[in-house]
C-alpha positions as CSV (number, residue, x, y, z in Angstrom):
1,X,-7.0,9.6,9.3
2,X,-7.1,9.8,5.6
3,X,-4.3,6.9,5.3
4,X,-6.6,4.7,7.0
5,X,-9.6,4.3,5.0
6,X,-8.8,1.0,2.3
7,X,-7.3,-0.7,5.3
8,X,-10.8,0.1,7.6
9,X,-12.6,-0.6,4.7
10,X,-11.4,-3.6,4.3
11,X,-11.1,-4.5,7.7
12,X,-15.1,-3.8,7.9
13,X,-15.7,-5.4,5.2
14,X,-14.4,-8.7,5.9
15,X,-15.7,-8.5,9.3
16,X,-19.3,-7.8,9.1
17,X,-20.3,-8.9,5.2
18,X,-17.5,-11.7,5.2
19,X,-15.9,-10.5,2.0
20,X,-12.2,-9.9,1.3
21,X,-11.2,-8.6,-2.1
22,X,-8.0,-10.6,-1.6
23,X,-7.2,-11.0,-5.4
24,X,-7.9,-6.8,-5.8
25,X,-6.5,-5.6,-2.6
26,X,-2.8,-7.3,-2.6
27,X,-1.3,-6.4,-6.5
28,X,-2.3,-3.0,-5.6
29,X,-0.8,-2.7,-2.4
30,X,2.2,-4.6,-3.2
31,X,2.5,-2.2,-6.4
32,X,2.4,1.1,-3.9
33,X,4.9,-0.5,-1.7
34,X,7.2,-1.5,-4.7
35,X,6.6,2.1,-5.6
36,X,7.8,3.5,-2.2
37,X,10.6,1.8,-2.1
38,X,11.9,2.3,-5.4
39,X,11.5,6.1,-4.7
40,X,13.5,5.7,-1.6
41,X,15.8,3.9,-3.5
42,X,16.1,6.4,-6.1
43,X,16.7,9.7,-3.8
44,X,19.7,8.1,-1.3
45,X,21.8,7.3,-4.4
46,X,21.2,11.1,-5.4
47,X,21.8,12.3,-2.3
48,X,24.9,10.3,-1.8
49,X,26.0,11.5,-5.8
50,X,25.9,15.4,-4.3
């Protein structure tokens, strides 16, 4: 349940004080998913080097 608490915070947020930190919320989630997939990236192309 841990993963879930931004995106319920959010979702709560926007649905009972009508506020969505739009301009905070998407650099920093597109920045962990960038993240992600550069670390996938990163570990095929050694595991295909062995």
């Amino acid at each position: 349940m841990g993963g879930f608490g931004i995106p319920l915070a959010f979702v709560l947020g926007w649905f009972f004080y009508d506020e969505a930190p739009w301009s905070e919320l998407f650099p920093g989630a597109l920045l962990i998913i960038a993240s992600g997939l550069i670390i996938v990236w990163r570990e095929r192309r050694l595991r295909a080097v062995r």
